[in-house]
Every structure is written in C-alpha cells, then in structure tokens.
HTML snippet that shows the backbone in 3Dmol.js (N, CA, C, O; Angstrom):
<script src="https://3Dmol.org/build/3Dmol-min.js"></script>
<div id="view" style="width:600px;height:400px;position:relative"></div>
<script>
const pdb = `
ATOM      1  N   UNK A   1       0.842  -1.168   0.000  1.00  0.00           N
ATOM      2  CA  UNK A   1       0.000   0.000   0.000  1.00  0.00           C
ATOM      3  C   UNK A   1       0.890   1.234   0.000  1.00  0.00           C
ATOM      4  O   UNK A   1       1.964   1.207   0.601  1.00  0.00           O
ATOM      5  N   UNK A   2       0.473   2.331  -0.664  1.00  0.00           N
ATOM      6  CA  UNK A   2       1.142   3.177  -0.343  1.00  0.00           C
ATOM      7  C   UNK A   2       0.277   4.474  -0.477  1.00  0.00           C
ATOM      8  O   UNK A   2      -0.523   4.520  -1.411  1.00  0.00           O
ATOM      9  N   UNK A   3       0.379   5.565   0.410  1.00  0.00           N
ATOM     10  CA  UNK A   3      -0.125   6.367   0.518  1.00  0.00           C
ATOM     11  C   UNK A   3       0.637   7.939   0.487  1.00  0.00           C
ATOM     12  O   UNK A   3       1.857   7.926   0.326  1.00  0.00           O
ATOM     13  N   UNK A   4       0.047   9.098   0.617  1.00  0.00           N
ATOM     14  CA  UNK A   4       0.961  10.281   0.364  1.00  0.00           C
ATOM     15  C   UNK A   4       1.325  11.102   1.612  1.00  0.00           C
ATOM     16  O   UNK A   4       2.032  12.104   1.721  1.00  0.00           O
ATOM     17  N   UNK A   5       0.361  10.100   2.891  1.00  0.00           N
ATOM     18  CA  UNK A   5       0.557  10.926   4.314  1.00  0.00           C
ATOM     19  C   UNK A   5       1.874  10.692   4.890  1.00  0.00           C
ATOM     20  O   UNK A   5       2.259   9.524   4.836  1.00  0.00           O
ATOM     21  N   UNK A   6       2.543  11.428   5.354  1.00  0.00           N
ATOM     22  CA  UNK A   6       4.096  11.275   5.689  1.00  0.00           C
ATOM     23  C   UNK A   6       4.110   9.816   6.727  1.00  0.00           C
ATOM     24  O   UNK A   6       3.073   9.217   7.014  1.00  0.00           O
ATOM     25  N   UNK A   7       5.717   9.329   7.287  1.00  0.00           N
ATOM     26  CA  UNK A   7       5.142   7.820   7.789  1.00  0.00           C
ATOM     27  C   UNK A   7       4.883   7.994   9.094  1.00  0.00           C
ATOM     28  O   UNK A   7       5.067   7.026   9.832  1.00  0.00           O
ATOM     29  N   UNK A   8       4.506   8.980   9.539  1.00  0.00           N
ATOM     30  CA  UNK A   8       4.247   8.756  10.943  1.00  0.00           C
ATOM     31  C   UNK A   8       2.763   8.764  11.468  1.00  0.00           C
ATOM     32  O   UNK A   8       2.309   8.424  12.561  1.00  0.00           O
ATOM     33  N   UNK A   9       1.963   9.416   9.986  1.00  0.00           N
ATOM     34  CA  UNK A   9       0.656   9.639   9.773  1.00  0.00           C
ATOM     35  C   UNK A   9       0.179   8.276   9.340  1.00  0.00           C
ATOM     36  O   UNK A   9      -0.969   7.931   9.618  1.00  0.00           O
ATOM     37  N   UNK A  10       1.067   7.408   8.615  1.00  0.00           N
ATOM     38  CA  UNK A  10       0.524   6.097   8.249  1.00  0.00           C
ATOM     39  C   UNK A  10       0.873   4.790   8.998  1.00  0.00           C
ATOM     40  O   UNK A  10       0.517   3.652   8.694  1.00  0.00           O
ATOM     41  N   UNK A  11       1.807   5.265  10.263  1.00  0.00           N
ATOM     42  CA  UNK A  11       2.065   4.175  11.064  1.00  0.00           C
ATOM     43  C   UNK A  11       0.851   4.326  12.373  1.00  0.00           C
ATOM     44  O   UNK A  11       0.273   3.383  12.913  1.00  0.00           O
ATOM     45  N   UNK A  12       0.719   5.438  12.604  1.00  0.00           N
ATOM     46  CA  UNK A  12      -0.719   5.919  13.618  1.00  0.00           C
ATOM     47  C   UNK A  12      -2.060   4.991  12.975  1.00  0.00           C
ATOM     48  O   UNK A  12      -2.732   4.077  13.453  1.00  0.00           O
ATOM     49  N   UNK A  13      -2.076   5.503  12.033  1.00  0.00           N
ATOM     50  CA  UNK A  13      -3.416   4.083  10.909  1.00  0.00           C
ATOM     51  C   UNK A  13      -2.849   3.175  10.612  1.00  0.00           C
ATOM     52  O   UNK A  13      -3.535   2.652   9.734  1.00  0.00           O
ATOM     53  N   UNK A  14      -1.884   2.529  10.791  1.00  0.00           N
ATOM     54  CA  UNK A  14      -1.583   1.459  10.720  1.00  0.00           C
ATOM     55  C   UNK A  14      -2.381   0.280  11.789  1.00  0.00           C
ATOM     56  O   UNK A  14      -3.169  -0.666  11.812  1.00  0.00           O
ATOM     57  N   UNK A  15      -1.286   1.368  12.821  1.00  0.00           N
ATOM     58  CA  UNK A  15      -1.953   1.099  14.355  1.00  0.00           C
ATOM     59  C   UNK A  15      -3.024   0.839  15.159  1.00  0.00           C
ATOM     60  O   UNK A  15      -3.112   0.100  16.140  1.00  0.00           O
ATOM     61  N   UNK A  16      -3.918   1.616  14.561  1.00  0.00           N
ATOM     62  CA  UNK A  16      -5.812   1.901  14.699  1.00  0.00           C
ATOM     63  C   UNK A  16      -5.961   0.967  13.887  1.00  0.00           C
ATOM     64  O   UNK A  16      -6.950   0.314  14.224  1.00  0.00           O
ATOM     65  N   UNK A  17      -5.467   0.550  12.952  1.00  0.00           N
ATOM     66  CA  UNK A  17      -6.083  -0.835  12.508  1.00  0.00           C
ATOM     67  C   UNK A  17      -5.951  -2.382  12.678  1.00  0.00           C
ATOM     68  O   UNK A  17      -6.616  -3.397  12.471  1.00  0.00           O
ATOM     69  N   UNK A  18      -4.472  -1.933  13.270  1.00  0.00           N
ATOM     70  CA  UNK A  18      -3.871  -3.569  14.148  1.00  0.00           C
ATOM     71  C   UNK A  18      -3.211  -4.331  12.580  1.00  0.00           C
ATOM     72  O   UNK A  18      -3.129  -5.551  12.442  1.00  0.00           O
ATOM     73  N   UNK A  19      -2.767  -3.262  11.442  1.00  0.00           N
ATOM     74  CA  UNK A  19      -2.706  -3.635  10.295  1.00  0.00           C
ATOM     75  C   UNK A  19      -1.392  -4.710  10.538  1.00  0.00           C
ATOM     76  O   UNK A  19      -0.627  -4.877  11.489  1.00  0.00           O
ATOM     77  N   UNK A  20      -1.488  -5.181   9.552  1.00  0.00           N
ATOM     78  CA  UNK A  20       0.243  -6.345   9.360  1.00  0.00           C
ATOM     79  C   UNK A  20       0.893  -6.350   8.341  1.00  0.00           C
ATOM     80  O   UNK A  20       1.868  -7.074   8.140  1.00  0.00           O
ATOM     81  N   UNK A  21       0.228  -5.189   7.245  1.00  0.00           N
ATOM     82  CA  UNK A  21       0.822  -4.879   5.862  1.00  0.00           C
ATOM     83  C   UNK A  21       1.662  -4.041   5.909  1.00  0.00           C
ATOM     84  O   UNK A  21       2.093  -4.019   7.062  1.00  0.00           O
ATOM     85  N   UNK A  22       2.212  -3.233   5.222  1.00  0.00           N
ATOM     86  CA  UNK A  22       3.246  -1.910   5.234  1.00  0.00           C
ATOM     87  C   UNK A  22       2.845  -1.082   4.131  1.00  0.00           C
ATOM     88  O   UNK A  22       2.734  -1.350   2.934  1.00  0.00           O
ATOM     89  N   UNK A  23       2.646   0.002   4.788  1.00  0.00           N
ATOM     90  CA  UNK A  23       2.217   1.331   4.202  1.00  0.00           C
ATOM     91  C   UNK A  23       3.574   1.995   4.039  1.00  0.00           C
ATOM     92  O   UNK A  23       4.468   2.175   4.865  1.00  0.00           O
ATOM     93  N   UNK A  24       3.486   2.316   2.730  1.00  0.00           N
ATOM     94  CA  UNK A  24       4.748   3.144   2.044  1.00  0.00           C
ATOM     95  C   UNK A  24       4.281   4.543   1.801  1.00  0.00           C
ATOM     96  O   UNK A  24       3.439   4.975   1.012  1.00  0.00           O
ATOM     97  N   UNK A  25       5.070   5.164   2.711  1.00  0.00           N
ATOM     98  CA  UNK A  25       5.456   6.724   2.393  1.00  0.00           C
ATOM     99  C   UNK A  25       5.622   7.373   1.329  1.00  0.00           C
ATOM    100  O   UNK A  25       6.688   7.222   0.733  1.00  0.00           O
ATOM    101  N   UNK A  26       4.501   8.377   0.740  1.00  0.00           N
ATOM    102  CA  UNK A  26       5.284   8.705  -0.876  1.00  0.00           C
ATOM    103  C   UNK A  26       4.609  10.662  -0.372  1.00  0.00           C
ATOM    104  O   UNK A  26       3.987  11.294  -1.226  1.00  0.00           O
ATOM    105  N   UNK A  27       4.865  11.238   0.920  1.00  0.00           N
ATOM    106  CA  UNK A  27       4.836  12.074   1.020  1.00  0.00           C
ATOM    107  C   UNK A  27       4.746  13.569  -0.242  1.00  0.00           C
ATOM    108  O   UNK A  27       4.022  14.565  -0.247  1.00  0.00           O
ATOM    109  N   UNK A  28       6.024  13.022  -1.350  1.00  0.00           N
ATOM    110  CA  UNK A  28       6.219  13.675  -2.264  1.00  0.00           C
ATOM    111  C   UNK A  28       5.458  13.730  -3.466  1.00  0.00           C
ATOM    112  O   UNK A  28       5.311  14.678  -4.238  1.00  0.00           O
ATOM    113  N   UNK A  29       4.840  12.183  -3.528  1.00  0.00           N
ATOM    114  CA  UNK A  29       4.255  11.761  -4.555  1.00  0.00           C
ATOM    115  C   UNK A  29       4.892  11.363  -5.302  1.00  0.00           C
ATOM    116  O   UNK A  29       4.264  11.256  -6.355  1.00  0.00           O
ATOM    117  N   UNK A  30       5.779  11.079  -5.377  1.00  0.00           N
ATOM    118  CA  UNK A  30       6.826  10.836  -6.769  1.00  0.00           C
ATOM    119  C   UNK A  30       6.580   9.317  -7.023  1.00  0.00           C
ATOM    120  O   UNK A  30       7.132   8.776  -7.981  1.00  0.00           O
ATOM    121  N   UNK A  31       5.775   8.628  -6.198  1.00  0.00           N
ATOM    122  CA  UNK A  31       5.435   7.046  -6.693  1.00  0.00           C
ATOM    123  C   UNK A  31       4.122   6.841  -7.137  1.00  0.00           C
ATOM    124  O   UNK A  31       3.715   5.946  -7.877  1.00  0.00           O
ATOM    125  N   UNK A  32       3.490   7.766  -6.608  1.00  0.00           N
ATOM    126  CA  UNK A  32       1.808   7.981  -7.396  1.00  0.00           C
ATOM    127  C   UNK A  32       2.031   8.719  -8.735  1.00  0.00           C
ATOM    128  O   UNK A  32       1.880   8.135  -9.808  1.00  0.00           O
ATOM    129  N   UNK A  33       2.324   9.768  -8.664  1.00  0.00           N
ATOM    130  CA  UNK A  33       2.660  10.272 -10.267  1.00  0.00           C
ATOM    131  C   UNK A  33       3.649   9.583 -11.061  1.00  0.00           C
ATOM    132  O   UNK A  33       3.892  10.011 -12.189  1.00  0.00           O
ATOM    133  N   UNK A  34       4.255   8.558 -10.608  1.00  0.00           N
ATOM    134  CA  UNK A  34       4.931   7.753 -11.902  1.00  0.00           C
ATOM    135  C   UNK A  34       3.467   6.462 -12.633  1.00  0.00           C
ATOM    136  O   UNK A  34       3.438   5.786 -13.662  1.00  0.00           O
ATOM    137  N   UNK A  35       2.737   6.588 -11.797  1.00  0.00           N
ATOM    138  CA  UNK A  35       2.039   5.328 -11.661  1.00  0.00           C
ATOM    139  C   UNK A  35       0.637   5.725 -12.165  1.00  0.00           C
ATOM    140  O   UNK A  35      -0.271   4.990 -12.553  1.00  0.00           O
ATOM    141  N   UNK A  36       0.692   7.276 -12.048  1.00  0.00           N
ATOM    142  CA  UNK A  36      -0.574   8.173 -12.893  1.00  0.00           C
ATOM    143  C   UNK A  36      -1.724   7.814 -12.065  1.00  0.00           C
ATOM    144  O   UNK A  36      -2.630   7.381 -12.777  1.00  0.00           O
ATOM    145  N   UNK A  37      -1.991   7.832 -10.941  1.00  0.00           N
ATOM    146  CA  UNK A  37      -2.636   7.515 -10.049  1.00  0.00           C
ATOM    147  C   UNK A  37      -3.343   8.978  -8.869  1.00  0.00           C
ATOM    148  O   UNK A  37      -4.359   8.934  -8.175  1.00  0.00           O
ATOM    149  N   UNK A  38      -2.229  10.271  -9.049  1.00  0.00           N
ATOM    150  CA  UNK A  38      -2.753  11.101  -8.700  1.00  0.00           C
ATOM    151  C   UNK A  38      -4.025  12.625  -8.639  1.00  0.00           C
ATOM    152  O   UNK A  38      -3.856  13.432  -9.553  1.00  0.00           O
ATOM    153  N   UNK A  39      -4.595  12.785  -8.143  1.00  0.00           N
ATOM    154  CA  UNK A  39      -5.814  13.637  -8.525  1.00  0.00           C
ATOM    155  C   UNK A  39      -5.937  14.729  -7.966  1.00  0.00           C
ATOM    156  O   UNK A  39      -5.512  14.897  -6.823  1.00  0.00           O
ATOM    157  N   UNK A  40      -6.422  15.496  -8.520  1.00  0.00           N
ATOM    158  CA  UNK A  40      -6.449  17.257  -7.755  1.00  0.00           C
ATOM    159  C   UNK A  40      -5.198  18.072  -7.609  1.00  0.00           C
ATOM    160  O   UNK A  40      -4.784  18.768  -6.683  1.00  0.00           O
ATOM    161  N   UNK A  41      -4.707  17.776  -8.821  1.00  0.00           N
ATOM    162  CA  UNK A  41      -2.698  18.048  -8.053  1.00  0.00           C
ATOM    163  C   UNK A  41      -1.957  17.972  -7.463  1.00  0.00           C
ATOM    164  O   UNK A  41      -1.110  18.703  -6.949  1.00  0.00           O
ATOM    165  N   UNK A  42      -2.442  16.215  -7.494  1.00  0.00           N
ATOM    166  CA  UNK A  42      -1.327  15.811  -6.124  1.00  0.00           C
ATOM    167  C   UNK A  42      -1.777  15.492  -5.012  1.00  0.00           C
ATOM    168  O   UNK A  42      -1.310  14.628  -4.270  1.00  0.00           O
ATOM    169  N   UNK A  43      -2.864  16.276  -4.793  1.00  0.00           N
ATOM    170  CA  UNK A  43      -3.628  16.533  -3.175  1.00  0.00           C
ATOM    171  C   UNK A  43      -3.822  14.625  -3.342  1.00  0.00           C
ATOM    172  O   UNK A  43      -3.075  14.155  -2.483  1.00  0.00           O
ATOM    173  N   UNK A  44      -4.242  13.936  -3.798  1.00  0.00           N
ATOM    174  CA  UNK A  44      -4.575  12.411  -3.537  1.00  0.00           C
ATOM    175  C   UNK A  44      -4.414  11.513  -4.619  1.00  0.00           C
ATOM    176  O   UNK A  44      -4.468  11.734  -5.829  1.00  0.00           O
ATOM    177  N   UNK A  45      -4.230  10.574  -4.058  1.00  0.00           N
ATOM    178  CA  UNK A  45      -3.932   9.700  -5.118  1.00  0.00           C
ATOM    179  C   UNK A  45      -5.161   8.462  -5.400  1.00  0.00           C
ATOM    180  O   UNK A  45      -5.873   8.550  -4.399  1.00  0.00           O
ATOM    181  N   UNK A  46      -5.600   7.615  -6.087  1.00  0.00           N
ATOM    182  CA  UNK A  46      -6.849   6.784  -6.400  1.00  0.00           C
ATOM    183  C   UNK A  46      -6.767   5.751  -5.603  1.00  0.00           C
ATOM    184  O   UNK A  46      -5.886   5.479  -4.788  1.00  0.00           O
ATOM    185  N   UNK A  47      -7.685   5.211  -5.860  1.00  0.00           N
ATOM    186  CA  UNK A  47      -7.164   3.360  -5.316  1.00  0.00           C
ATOM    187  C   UNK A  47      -7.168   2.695  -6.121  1.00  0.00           C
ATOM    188  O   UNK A  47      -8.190   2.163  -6.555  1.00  0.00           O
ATOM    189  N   UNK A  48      -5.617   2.463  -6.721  1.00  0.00           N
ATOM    190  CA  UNK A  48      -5.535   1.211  -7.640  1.00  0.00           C
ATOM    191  C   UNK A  48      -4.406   0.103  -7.208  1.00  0.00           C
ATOM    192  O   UNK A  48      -3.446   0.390  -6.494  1.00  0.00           O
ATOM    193  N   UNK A  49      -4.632  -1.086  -7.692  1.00  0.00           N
ATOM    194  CA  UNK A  49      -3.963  -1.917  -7.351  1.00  0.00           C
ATOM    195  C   UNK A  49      -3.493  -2.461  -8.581  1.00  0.00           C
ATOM    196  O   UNK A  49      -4.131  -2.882  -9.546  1.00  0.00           O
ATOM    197  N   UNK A  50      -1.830  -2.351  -8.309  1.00  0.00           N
ATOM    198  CA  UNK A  50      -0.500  -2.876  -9.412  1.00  0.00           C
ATOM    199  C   UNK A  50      -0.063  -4.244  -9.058  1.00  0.00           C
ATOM    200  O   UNK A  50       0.583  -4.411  -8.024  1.00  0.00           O
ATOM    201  N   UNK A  51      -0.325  -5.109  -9.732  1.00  0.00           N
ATOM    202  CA  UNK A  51      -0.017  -6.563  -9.819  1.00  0.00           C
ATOM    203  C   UNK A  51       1.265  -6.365 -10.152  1.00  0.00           C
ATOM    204  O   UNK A  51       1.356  -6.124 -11.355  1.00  0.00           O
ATOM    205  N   UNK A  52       2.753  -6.363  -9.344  1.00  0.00           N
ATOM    206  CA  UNK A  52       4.370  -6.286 -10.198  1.00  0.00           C
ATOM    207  C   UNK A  52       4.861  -7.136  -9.879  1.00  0.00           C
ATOM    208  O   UNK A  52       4.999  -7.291  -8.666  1.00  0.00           O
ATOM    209  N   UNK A  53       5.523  -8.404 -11.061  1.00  0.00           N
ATOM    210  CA  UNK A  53       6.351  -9.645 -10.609  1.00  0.00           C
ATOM    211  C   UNK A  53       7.526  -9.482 -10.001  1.00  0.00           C
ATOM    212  O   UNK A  53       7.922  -8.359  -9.690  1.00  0.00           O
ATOM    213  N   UNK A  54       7.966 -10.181  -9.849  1.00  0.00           N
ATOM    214  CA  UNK A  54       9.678 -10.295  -9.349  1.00  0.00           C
ATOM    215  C   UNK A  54      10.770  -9.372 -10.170  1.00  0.00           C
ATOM    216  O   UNK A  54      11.898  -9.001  -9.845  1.00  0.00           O
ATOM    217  N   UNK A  55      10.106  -9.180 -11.188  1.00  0.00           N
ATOM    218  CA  UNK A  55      11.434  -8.962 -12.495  1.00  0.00           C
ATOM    219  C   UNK A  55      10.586  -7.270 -12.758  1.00  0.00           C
ATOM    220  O   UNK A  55      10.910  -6.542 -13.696  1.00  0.00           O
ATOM    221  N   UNK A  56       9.770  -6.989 -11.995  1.00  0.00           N
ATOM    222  CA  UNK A  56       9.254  -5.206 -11.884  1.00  0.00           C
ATOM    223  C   UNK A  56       8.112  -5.625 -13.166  1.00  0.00           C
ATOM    224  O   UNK A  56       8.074  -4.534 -13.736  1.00  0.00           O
ATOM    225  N   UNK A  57       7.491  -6.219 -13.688  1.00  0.00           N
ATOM    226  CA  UNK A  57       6.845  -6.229 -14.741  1.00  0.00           C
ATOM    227  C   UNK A  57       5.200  -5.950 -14.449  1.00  0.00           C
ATOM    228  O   UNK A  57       4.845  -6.932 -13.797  1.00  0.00           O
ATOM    229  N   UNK A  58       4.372  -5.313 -14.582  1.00  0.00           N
ATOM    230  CA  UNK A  58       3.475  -4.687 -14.267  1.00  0.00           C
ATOM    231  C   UNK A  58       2.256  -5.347 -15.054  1.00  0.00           C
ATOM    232  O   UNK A  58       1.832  -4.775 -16.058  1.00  0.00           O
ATOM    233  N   UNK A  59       1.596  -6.725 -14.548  1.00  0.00           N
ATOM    234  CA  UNK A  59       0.948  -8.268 -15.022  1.00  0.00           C
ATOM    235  C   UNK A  59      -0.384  -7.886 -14.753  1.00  0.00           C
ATOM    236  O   UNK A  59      -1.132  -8.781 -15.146  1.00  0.00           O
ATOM    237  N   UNK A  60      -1.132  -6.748 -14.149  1.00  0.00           N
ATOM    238  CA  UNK A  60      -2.367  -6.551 -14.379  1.00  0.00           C
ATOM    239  C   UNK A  60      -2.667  -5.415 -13.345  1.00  0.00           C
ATOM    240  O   UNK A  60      -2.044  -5.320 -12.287  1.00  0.00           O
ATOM    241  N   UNK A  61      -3.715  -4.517 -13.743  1.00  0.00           N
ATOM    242  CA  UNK A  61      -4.387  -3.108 -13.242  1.00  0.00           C
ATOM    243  C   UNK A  61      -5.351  -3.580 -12.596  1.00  0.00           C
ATOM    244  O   UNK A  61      -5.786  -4.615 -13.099  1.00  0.00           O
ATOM    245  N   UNK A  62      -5.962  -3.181 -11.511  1.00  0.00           N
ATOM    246  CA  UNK A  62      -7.601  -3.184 -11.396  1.00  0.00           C
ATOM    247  C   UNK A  62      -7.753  -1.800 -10.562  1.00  0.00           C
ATOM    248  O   UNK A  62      -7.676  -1.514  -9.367  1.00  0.00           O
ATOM    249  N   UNK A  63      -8.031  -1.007 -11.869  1.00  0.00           N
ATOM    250  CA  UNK A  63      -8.879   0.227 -10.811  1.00  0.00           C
ATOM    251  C   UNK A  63     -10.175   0.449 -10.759  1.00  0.00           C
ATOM    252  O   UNK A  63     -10.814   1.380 -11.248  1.00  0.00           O
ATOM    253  N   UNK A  64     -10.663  -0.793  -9.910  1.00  0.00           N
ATOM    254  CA  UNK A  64     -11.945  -0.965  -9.555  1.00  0.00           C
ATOM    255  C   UNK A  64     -11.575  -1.226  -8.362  1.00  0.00           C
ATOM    256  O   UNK A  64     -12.261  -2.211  -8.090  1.00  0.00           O
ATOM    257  N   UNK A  65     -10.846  -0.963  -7.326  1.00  0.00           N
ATOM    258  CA  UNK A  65     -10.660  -1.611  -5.846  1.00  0.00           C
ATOM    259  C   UNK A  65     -11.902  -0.848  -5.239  1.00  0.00           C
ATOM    260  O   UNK A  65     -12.297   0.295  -5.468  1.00  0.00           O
ATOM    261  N   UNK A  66     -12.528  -2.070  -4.179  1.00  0.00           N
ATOM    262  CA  UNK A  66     -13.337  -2.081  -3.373  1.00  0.00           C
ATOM    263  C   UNK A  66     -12.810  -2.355  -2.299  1.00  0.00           C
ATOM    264  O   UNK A  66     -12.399  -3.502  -2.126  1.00  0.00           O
ATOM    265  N   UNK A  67     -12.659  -1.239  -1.143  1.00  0.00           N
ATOM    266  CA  UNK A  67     -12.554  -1.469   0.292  1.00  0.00           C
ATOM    267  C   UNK A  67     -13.182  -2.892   1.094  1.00  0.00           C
ATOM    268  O   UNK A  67     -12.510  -3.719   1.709  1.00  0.00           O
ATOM    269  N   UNK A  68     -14.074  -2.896   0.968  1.00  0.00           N
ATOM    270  CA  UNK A  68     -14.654  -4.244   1.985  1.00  0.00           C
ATOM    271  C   UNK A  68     -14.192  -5.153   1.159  1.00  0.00           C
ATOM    272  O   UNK A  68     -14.322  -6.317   1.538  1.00  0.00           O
ATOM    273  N   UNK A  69     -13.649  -4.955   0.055  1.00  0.00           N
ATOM    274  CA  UNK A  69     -13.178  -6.924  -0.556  1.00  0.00           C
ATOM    275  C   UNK A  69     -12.261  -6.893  -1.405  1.00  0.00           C
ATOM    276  O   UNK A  69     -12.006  -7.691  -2.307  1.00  0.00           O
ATOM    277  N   UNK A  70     -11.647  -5.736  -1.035  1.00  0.00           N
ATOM    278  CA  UNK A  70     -10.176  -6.311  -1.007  1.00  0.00           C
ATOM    279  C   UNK A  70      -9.318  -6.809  -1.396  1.00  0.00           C
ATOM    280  O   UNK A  70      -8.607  -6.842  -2.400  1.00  0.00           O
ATOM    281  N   UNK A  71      -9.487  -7.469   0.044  1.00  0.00           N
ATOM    282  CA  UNK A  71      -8.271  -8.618   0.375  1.00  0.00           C
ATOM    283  C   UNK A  71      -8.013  -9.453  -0.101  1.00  0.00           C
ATOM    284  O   UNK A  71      -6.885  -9.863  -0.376  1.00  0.00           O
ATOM    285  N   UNK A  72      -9.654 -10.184  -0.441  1.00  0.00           N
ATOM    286  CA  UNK A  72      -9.919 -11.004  -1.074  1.00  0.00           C
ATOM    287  C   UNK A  72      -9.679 -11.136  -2.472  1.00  0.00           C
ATOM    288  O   UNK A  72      -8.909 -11.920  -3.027  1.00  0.00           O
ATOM    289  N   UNK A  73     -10.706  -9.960  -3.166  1.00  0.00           N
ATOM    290  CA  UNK A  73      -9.794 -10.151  -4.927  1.00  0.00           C
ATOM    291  C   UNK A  73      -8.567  -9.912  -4.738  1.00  0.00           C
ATOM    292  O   UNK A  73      -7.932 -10.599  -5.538  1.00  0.00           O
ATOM    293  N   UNK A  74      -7.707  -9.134  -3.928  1.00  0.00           N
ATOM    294  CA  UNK A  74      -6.200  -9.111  -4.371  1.00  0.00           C
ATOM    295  C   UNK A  74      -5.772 -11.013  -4.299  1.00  0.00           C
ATOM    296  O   UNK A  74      -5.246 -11.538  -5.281  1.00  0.00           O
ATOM    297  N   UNK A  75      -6.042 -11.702  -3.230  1.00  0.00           N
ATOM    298  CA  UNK A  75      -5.785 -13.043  -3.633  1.00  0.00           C
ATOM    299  C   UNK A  75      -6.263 -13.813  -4.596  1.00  0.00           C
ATOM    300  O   UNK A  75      -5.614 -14.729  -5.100  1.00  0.00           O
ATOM    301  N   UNK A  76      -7.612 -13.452  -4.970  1.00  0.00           N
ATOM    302  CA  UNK A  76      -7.782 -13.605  -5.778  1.00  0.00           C
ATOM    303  C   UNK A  76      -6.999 -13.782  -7.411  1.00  0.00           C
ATOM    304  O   UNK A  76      -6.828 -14.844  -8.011  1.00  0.00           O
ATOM    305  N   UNK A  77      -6.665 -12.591  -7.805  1.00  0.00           N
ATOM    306  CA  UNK A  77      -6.279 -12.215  -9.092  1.00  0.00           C
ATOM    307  C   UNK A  77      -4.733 -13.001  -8.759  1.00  0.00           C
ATOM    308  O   UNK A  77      -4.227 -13.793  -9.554  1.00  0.00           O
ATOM    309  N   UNK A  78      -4.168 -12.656  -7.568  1.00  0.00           N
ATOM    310  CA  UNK A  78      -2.987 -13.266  -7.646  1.00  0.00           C
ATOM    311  C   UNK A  78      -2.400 -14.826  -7.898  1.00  0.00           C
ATOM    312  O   UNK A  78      -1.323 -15.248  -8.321  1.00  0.00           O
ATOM    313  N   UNK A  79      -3.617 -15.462  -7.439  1.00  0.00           N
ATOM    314  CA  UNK A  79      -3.874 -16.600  -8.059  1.00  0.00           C
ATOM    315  C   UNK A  79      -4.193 -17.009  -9.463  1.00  0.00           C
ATOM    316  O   UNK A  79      -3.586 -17.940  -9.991  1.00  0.00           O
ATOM    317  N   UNK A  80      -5.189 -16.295 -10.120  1.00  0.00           N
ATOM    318  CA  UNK A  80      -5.374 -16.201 -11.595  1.00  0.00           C
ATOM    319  C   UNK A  80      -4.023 -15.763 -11.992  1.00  0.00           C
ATOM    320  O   UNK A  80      -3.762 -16.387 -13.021  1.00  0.00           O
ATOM    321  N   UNK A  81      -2.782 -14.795 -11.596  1.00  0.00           N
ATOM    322  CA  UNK A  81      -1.903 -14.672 -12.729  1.00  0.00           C
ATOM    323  C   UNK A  81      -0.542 -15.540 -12.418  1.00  0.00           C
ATOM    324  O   UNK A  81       0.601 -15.441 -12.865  1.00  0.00           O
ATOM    325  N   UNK A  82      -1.164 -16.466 -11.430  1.00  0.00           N
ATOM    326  CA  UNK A  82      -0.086 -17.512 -10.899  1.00  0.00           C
ATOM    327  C   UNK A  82       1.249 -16.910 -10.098  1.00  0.00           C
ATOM    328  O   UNK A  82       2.408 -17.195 -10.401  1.00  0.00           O
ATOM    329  N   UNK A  83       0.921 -16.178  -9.208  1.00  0.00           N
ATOM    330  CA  UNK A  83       1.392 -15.818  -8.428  1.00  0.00           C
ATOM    331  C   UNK A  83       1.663 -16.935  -7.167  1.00  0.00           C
ATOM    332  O   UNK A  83       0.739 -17.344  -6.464  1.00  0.00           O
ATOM    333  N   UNK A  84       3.198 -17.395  -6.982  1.00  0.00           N
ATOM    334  CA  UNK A  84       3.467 -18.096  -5.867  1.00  0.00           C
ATOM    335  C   UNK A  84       2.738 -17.572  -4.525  1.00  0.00           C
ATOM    336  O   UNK A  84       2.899 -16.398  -4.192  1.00  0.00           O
ATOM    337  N   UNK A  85       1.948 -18.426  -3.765  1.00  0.00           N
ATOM    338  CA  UNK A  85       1.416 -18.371  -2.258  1.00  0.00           C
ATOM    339  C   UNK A  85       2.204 -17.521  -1.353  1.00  0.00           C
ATOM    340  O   UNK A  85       1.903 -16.491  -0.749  1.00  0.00           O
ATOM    341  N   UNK A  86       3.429 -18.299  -1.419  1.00  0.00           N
ATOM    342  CA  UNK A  86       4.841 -17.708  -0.304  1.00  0.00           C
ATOM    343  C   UNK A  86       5.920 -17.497  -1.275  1.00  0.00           C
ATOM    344  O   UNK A  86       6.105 -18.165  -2.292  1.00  0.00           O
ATOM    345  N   UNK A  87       6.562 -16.572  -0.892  1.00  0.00           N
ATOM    346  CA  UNK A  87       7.649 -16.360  -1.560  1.00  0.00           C
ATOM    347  C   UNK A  87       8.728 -17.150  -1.187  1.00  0.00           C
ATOM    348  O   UNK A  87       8.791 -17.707  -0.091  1.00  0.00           O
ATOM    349  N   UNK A  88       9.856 -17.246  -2.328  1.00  0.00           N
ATOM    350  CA  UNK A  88      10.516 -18.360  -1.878  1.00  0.00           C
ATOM    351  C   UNK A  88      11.561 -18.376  -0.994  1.00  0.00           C
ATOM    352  O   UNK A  88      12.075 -19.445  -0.664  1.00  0.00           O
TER     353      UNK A  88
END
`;
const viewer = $3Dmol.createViewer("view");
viewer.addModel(pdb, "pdb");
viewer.setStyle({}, {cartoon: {color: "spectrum"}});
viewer.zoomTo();
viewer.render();
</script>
C-alpha cells in the first residue's frame, strides 16, 4: 500500500487498525505520479492496485478496488496470474 501521508501519519493508521501490511510513504508523490494515479494536483492519489512480478513487470491493473473486498480479490487475481502463495 502506499499512501501520500508522511510515515508517521501512516504508522498511527496502521496502528488503529492492528494492520500487518506496510504502508509506504510517498509524502512527495513521486510514486503515485509515476504510476498516474494522482488527482487534484497531487492533493490524492486513487485506489488502484499494481499486480508487479519479481522482475518489476506490471501483469495486471484493477482500478476498480473495493474497500470491503479487497483482500480477497487481491488473492484472488494473484492466483489467476499464478502468483506463488509464499515467496521463496
């Protein structure tokens, strides 16, 4: 995940959520605007989710993310593009 709130703003929501993922810092934006993901000038970025293999290759978009489910299609799809379970 990554978001544009600096990391101390995203380790506080991390926290409130009891999360176990890692929220990446892009304060600057410079990882949302490579990724064309930002809106209002910057002020925010969308919710999309980048499927990237091992080798940086960018294997499928879905900017249709839905909050309550997630979790789920992200395992989902990751399974459809044969994505290993555990890494090795």
């Amino acid at each position: 995940m990554v978001s544009l709130d600096d990391p101390d703003k995203n380790r506080a929501f991390a926290e409130s959520l009891d999360a176990r993922h890692v929220v990446l810092s892009d304060p600057e934006g410079d990882v949302a605007r490579a990724y064309g993901v930002t809106r209002l000038g910057g002020l925010y970025a969308r919710r999309v989710t980048f499927y990237v293999d091992a080798e940086g290759t960018v294997r499928a978009v879905d900017e249709d993310v839905r909050p309550e489910s997630a979790g789920s299609d992200m395992a989902r799809k990751l399974g459809e593009l044969g994505f290993p379970k555990k890494a090795p």
